[in-house]
PDB file with one MODEL, atoms N, CA, C and O in Angstrom:
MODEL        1
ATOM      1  N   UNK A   1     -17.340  19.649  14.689  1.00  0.00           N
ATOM      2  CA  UNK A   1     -16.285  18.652  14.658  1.00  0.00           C
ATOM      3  C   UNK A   1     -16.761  17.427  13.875  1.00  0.00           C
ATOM      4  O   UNK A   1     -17.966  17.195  13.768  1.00  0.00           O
ATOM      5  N   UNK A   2     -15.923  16.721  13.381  1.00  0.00           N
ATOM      6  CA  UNK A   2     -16.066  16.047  12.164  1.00  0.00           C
ATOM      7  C   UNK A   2     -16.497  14.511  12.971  1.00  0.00           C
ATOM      8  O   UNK A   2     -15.792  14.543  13.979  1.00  0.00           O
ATOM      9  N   UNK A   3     -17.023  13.659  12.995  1.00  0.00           N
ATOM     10  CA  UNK A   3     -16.997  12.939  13.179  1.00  0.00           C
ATOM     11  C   UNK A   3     -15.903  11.644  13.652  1.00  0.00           C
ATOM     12  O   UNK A   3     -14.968  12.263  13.144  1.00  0.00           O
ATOM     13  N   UNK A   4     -15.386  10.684  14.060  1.00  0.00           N
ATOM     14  CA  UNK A   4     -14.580   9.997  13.650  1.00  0.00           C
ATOM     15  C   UNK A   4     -14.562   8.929  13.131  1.00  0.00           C
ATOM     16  O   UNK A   4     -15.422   8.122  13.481  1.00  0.00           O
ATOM     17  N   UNK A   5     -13.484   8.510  12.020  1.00  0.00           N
ATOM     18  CA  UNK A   5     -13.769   7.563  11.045  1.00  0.00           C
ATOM     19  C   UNK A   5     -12.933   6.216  11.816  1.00  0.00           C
ATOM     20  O   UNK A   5     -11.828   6.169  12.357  1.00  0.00           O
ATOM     21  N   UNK A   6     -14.308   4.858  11.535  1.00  0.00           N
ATOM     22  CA  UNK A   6     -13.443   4.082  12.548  1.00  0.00           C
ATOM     23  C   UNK A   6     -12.382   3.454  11.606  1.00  0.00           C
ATOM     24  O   UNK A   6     -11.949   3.884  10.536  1.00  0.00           O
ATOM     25  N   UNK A   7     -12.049   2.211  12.356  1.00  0.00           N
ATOM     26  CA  UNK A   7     -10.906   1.756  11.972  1.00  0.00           C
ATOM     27  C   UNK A   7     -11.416   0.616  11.178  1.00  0.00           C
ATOM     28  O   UNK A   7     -10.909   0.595  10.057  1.00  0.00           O
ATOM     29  N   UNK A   8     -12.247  -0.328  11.402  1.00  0.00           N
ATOM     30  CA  UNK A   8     -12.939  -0.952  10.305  1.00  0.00           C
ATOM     31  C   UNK A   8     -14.087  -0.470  10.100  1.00  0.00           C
ATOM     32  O   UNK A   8     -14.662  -0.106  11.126  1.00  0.00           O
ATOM     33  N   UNK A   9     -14.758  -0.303   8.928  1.00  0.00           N
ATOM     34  CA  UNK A   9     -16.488  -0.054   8.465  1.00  0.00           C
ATOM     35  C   UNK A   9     -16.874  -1.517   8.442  1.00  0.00           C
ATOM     36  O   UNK A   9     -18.085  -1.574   8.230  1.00  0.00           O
ATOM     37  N   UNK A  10     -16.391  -2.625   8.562  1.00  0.00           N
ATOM     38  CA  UNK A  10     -16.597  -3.747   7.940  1.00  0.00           C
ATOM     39  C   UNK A  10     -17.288  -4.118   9.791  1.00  0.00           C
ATOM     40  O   UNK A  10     -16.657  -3.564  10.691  1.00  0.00           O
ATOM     41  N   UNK A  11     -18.620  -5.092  10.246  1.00  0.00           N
ATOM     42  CA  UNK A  11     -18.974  -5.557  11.309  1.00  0.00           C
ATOM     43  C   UNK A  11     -18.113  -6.902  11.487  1.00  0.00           C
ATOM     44  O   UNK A  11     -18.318  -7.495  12.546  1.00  0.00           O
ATOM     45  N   UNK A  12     -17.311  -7.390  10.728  1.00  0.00           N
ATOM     46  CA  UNK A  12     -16.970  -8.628  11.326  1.00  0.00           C
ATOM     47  C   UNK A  12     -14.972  -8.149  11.328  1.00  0.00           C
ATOM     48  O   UNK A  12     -14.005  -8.632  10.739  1.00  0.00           O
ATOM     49  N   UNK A  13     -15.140  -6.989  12.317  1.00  0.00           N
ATOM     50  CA  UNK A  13     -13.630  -6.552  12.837  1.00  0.00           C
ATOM     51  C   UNK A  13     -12.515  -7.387  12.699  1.00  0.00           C
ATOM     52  O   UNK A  13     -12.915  -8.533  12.905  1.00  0.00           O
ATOM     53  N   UNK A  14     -11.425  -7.386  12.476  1.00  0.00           N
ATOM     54  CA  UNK A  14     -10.558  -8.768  13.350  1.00  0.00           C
ATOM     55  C   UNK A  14     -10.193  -8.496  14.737  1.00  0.00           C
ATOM     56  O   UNK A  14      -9.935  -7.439  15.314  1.00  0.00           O
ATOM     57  N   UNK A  15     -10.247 -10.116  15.264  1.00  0.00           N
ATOM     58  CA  UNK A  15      -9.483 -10.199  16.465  1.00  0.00           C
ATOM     59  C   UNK A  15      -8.265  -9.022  16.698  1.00  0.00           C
ATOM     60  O   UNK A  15      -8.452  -8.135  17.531  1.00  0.00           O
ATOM     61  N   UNK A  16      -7.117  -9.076  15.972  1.00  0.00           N
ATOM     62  CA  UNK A  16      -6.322  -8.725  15.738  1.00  0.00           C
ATOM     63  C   UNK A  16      -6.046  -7.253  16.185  1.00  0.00           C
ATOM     64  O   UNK A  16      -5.023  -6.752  16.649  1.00  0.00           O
ATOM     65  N   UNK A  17      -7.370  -6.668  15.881  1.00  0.00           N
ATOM     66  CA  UNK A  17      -7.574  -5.160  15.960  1.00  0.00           C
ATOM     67  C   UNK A  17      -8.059  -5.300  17.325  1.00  0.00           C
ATOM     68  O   UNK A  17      -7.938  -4.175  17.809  1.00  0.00           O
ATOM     69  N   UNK A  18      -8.435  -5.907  18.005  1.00  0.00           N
ATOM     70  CA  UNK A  18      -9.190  -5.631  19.085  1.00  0.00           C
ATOM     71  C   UNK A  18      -8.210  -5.611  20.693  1.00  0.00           C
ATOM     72  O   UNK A  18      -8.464  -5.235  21.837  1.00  0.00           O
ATOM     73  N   UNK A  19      -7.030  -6.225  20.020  1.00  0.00           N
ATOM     74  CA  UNK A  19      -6.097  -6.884  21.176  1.00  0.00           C
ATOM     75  C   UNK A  19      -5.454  -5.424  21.356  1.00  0.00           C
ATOM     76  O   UNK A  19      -4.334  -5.359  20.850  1.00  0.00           O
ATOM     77  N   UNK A  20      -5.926  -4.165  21.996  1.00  0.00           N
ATOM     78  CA  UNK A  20      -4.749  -3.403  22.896  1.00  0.00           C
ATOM     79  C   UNK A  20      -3.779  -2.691  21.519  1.00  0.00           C
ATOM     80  O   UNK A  20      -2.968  -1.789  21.728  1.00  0.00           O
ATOM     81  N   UNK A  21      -4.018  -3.240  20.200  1.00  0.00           N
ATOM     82  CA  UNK A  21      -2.787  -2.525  19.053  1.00  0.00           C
ATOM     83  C   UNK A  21      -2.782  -1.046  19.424  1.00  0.00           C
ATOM     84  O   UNK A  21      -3.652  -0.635  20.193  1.00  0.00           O
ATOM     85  N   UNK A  22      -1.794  -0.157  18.895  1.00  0.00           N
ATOM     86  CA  UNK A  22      -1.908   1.459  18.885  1.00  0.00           C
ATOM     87  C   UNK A  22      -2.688   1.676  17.803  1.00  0.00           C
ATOM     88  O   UNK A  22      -2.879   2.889  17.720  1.00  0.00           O
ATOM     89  N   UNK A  23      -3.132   1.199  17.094  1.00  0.00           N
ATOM     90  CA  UNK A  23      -4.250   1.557  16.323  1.00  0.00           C
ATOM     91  C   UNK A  23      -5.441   1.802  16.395  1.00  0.00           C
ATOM     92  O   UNK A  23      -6.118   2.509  15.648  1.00  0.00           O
ATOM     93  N   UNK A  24      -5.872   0.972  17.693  1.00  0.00           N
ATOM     94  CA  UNK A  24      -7.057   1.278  18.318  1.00  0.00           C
ATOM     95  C   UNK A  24      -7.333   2.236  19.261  1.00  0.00           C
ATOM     96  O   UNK A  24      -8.351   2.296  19.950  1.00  0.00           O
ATOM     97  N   UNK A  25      -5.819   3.444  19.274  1.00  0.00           N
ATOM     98  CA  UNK A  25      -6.017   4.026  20.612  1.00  0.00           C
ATOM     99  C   UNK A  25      -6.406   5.228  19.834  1.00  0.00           C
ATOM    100  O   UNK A  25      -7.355   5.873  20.280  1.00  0.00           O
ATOM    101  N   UNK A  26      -5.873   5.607  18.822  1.00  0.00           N
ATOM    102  CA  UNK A  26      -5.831   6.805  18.233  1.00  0.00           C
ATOM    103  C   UNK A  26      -6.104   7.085  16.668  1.00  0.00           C
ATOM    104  O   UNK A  26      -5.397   7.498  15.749  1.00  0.00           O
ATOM    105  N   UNK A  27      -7.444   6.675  16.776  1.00  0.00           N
ATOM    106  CA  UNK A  27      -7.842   6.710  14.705  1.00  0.00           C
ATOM    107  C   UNK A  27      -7.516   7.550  14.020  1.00  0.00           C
ATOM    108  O   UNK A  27      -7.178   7.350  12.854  1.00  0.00           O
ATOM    109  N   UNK A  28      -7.548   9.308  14.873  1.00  0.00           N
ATOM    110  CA  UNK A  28      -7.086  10.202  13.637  1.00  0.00           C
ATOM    111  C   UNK A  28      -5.729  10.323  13.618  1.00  0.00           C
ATOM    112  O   UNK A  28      -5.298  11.301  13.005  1.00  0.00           O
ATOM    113  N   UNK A  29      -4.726   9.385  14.267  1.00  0.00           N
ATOM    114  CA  UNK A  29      -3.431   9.508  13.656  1.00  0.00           C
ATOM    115  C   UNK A  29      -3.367   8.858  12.313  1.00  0.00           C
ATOM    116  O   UNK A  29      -2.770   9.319  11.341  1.00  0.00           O
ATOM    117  N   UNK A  30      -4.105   7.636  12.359  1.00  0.00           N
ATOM    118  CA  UNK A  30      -4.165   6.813  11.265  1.00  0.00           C
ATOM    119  C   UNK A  30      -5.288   7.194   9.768  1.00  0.00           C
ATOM    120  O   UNK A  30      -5.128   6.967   8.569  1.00  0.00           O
ATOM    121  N   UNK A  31      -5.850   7.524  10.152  1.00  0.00           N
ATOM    122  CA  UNK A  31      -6.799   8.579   9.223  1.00  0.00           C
ATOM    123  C   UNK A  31      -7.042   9.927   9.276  1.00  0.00           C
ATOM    124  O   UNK A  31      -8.173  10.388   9.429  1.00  0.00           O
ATOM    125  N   UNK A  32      -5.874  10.701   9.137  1.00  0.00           N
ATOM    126  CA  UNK A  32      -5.896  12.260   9.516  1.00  0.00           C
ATOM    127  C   UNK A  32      -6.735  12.880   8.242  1.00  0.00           C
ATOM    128  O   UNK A  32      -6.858  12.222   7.209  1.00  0.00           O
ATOM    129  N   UNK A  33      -7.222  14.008   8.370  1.00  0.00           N
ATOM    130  CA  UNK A  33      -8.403  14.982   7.492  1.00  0.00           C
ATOM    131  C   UNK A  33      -6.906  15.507   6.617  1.00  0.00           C
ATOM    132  O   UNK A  33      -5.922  15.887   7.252  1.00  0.00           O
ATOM    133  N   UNK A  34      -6.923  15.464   5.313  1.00  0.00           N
ATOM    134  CA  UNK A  34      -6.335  16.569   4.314  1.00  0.00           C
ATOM    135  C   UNK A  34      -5.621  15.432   4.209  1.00  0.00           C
ATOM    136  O   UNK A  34      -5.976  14.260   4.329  1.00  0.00           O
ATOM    137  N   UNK A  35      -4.045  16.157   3.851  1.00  0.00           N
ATOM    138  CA  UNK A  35      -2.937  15.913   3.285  1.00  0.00           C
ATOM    139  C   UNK A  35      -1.839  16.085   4.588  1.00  0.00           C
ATOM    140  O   UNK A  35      -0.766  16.643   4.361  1.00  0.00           O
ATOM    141  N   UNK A  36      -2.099  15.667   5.728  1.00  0.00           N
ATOM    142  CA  UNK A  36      -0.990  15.635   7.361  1.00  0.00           C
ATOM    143  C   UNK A  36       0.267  14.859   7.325  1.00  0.00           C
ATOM    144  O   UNK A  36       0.500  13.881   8.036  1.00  0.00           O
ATOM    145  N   UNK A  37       0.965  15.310   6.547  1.00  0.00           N
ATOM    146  CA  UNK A  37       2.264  14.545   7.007  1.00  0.00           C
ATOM    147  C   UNK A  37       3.159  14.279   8.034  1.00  0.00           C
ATOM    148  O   UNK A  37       4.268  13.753   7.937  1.00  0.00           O
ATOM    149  N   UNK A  38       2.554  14.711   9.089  1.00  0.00           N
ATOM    150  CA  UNK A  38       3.383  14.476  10.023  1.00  0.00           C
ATOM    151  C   UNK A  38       2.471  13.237  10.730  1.00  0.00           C
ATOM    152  O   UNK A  38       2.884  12.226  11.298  1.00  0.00           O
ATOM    153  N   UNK A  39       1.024  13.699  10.481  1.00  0.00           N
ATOM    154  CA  UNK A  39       0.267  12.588  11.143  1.00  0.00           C
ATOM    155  C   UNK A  39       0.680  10.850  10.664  1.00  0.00           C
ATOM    156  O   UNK A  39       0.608   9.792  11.288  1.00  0.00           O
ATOM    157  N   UNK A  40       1.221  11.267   8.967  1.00  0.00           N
ATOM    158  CA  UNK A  40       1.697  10.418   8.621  1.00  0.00           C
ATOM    159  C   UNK A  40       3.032   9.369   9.374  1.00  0.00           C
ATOM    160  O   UNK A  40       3.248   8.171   9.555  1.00  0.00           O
ATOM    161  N   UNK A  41       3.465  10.225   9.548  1.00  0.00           N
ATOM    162  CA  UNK A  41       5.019   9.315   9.557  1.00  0.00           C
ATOM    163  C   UNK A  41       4.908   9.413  11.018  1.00  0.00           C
ATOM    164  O   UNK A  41       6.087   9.262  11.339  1.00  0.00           O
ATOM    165  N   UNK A  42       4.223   9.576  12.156  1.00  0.00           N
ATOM    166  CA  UNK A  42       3.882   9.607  13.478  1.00  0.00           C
ATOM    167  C   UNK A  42       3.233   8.154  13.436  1.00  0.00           C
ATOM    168  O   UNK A  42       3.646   7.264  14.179  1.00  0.00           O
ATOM    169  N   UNK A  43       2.164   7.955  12.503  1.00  0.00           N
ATOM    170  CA  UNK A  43       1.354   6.815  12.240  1.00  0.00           C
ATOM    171  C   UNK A  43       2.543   5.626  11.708  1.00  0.00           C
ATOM    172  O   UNK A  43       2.352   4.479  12.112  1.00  0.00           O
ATOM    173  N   UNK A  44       3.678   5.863  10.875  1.00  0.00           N
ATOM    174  CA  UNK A  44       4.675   4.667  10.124  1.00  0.00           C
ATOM    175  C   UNK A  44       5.891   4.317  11.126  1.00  0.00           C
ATOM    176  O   UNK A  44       6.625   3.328  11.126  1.00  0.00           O
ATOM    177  N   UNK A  45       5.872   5.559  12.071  1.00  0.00           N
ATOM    178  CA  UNK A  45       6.289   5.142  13.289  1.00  0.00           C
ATOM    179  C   UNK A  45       5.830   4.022  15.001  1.00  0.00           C
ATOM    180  O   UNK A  45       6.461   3.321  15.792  1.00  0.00           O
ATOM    181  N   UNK A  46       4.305   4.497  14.800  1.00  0.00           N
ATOM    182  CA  UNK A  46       4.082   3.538  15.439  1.00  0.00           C
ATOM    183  C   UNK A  46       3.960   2.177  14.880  1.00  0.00           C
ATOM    184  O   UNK A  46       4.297   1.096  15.363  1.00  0.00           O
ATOM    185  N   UNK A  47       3.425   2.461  13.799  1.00  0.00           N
ATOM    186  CA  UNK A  47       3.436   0.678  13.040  1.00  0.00           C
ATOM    187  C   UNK A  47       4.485   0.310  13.148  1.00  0.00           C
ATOM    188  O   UNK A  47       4.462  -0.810  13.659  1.00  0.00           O
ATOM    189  N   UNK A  48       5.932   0.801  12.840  1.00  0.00           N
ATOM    190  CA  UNK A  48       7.207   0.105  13.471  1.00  0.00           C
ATOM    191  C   UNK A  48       7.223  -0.713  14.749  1.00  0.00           C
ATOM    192  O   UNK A  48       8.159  -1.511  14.722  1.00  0.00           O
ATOM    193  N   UNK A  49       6.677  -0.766  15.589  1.00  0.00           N
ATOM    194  CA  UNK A  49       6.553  -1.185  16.904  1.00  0.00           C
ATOM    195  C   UNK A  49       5.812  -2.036  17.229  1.00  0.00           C
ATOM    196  O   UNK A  49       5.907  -2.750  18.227  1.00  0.00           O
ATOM    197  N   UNK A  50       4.471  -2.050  15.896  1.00  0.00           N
ATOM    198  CA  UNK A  50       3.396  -2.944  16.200  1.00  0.00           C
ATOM    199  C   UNK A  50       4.145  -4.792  15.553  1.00  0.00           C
ATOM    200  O   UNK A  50       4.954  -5.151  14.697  1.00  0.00           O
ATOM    201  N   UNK A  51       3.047  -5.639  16.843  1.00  0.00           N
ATOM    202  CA  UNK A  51       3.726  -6.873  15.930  1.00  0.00           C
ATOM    203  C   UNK A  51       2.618  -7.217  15.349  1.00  0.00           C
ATOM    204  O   UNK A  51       2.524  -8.416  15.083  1.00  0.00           O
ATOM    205  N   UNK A  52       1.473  -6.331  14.978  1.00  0.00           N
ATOM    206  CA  UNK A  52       0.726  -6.789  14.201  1.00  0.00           C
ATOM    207  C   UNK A  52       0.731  -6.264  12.755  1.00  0.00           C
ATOM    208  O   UNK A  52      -0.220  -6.395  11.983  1.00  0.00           O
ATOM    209  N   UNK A  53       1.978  -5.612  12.443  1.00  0.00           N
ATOM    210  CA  UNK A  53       2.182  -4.939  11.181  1.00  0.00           C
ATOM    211  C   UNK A  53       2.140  -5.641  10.214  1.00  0.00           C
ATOM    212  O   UNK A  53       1.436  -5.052   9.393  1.00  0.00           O
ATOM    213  N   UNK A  54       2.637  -6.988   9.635  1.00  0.00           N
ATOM    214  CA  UNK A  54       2.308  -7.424   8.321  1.00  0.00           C
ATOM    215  C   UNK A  54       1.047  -7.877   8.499  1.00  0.00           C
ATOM    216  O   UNK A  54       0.255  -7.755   7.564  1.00  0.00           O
ATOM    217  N   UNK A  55       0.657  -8.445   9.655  1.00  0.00           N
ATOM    218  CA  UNK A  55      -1.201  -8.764   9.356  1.00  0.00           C
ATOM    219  C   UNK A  55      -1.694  -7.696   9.137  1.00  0.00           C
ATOM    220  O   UNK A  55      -2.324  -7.842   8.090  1.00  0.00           O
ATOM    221  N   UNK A  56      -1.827  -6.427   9.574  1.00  0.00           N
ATOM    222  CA  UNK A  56      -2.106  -5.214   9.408  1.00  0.00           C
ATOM    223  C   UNK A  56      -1.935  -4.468   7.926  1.00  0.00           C
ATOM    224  O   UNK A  56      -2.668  -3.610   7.435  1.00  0.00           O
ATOM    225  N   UNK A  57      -0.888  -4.994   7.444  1.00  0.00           N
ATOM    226  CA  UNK A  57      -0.610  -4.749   5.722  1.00  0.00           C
ATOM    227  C   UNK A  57      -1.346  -5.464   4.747  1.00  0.00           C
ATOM    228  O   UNK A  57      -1.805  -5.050   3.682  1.00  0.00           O
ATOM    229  N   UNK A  58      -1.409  -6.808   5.348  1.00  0.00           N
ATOM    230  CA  UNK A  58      -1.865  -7.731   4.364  1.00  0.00           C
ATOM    231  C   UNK A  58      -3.871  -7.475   4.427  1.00  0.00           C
ATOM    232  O   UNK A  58      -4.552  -7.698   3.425  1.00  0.00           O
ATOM    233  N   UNK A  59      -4.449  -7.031   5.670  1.00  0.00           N
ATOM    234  CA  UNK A  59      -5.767  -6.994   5.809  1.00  0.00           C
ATOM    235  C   UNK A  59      -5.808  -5.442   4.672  1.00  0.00           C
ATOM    236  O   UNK A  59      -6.533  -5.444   3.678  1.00  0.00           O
ATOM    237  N   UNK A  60      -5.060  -4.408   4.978  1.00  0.00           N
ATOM    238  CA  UNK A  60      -5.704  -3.259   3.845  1.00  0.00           C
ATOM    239  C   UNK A  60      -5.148  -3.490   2.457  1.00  0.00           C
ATOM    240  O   UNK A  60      -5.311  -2.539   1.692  1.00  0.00           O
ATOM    241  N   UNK A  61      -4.559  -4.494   1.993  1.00  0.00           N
ATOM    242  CA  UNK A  61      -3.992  -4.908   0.715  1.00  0.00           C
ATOM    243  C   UNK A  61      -5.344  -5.981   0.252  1.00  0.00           C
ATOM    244  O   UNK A  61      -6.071  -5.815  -0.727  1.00  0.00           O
ATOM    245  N   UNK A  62      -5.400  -6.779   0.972  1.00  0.00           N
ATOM    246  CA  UNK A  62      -6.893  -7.666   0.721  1.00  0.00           C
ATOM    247  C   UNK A  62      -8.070  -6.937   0.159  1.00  0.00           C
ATOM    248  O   UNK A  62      -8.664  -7.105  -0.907  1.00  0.00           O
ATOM    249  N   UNK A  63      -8.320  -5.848   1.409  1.00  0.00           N
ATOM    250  CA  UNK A  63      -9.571  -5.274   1.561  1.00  0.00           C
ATOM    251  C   UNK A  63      -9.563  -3.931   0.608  1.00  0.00           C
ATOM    252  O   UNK A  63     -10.579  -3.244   0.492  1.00  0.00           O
ATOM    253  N   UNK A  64      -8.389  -3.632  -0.032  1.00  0.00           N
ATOM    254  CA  UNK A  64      -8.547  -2.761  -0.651  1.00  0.00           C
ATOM    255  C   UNK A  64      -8.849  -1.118   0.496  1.00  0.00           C
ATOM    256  O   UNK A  64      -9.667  -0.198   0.501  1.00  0.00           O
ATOM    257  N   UNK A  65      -7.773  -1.478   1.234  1.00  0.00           N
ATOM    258  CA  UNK A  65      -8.401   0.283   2.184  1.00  0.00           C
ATOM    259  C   UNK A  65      -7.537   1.183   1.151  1.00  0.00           C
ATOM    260  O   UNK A  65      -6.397   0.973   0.736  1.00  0.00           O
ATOM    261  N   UNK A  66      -8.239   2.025   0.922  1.00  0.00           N
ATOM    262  CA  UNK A  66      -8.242   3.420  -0.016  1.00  0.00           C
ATOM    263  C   UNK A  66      -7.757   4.225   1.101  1.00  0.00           C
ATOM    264  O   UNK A  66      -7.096   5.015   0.427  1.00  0.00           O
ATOM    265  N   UNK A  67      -7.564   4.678   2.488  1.00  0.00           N
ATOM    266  CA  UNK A  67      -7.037   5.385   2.838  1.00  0.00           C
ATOM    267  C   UNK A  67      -6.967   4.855   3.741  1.00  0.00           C
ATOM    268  O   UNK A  67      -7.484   3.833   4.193  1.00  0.00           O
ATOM    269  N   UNK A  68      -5.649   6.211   4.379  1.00  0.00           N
ATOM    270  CA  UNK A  68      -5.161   5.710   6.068  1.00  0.00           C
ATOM    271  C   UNK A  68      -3.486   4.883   5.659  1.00  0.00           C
ATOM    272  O   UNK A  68      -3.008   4.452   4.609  1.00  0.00           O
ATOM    273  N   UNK A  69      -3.048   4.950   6.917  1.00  0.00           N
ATOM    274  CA  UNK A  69      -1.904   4.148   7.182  1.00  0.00           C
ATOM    275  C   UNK A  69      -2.105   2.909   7.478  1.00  0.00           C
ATOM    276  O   UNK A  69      -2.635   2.616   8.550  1.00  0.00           O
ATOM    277  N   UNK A  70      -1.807   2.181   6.788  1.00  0.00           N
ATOM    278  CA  UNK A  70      -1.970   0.751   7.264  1.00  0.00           C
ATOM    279  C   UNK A  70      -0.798  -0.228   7.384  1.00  0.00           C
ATOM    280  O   UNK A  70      -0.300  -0.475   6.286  1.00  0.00           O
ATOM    281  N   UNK A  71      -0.291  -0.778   8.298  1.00  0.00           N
ATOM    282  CA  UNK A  71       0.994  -1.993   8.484  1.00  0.00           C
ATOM    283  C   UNK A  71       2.300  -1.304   7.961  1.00  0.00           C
ATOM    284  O   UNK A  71       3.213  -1.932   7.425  1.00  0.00           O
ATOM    285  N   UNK A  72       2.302   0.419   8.227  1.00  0.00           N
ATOM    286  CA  UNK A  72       3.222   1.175   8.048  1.00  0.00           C
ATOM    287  C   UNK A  72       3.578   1.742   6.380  1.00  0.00           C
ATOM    288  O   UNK A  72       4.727   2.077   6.092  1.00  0.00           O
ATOM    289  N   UNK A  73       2.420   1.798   5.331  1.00  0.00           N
ATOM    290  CA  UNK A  73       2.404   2.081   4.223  1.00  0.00           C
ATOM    291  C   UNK A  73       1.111   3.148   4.348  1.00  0.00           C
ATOM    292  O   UNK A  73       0.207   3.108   5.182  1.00  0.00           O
ATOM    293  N   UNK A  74       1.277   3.971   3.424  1.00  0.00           N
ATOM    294  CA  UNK A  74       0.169   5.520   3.239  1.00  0.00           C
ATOM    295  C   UNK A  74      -0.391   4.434   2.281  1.00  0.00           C
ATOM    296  O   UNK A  74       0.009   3.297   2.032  1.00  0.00           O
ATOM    297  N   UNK A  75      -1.601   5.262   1.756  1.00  0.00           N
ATOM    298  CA  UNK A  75      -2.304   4.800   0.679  1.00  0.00           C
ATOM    299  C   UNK A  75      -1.545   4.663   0.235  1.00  0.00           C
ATOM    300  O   UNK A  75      -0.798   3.760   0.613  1.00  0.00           O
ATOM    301  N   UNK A  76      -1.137   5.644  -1.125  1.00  0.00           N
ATOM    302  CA  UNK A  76      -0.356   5.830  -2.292  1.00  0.00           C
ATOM    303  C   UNK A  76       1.108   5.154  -2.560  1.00  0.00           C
ATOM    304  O   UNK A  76       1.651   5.153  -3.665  1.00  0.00           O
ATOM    305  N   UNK A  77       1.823   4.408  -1.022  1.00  0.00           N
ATOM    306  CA  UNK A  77       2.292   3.585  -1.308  1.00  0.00           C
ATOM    307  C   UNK A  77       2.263   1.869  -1.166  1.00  0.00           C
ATOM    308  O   UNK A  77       3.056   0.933  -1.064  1.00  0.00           O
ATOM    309  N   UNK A  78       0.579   2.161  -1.242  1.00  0.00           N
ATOM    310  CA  UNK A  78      -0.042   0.563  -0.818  1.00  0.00           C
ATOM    311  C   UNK A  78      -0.542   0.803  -2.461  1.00  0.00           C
ATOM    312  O   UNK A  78      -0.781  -0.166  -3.183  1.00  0.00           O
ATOM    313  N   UNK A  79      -0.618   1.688  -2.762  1.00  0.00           N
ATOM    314  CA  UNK A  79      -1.184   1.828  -4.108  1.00  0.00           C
ATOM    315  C   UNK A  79       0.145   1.333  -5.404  1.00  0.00           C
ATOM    316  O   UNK A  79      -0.091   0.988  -6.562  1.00  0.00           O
ATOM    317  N   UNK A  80       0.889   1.395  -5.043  1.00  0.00           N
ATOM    318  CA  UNK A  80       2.095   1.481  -5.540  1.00  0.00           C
ATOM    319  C   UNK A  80       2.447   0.020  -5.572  1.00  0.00           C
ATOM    320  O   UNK A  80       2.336  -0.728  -6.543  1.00  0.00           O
ATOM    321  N   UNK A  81       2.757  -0.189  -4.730  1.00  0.00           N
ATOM    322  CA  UNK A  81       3.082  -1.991  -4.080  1.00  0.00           C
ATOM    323  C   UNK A  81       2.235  -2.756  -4.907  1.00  0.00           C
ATOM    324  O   UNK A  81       2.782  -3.649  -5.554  1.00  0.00           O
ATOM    325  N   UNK A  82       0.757  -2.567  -5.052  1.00  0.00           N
ATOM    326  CA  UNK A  82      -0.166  -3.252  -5.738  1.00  0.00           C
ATOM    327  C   UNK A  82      -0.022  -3.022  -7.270  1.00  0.00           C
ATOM    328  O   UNK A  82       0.016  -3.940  -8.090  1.00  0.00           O
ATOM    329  N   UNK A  83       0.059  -1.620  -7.583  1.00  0.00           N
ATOM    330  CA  UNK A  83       0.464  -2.149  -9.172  1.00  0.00           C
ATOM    331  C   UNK A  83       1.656  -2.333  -9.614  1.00  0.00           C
ATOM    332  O   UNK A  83       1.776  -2.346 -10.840  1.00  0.00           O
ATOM    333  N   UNK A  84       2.667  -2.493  -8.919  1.00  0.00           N
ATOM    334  CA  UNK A  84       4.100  -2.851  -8.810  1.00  0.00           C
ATOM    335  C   UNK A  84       4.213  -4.381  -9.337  1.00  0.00           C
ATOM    336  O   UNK A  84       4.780  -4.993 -10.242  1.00  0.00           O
ATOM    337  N   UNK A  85       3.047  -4.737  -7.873  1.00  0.00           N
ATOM    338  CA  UNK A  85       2.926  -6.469  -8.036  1.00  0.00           C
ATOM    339  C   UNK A  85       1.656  -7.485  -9.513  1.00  0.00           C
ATOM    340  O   UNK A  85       1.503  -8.586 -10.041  1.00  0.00           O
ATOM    341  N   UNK A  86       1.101  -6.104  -9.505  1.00  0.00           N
ATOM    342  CA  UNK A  86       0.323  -6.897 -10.808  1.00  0.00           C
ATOM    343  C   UNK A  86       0.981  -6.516 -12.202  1.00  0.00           C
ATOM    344  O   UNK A  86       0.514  -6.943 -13.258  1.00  0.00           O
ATOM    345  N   UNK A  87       2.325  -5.513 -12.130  1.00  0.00           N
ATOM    346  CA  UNK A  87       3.252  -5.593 -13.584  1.00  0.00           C
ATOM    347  C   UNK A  87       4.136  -6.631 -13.440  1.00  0.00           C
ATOM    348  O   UNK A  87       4.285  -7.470 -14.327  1.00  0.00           O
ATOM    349  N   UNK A  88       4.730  -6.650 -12.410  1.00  0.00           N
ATOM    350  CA  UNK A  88       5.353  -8.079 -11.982  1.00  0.00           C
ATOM    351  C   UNK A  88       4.787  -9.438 -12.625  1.00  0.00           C
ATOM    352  O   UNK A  88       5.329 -10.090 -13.517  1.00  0.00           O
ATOM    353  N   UNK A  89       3.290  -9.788 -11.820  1.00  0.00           N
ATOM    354  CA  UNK A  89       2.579 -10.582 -12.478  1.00  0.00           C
ATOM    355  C   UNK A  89       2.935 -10.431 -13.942  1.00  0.00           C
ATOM    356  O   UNK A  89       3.778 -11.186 -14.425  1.00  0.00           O
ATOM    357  N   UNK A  90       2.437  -9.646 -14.565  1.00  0.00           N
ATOM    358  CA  UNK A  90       1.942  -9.923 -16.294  1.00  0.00           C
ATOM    359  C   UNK A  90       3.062 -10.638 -17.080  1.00  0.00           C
ATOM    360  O   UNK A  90       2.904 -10.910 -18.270  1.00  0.00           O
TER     361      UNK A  90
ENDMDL
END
């Protein structure tokens, strides 16, 4: 069995994460192995609920998280958002 991947690699966590969120209950919904779409939208469902969802968006948009669900966006559409917003910019 694979290990589990936490929710920050980073030692200086946020508060934020620590308070009781559903994110902290269940990492491999939020970082499922392969290509899980259901794990997906199970994961964009609970972020619906969280009230820590735009802090939660804005920390893996900062930090650059490469994977996982974060503040109710997959990678690829946090990936999206970001070069959306730097053609915008130019």
């Amino acid at each position: 069995m694979k290990p589990r991947r936490p929710i920050s690699l980073r030692p200086e966590t946020p508060e934020w994460m620590l308070e009781g969120n559903p994110c902290t209950s269940e990492p491999d919904l939020w970082h499922p192995e392969g290509d899980n779409k259901q794990a997906t939208i199970d994961a964009k469902e609970a972020c619906g609920r969280c009230l820590n969802r735009v802090i939660c968006l804005d920390y893996a948009l900062t930090h650059h998280e490469a994977h996982g669900t974060w503040g109710g966006l997959s990678a690829n559409e946090r990936k999206r958002l970001l070069r959306d917003a730097d053609g915008a910019a130019a």
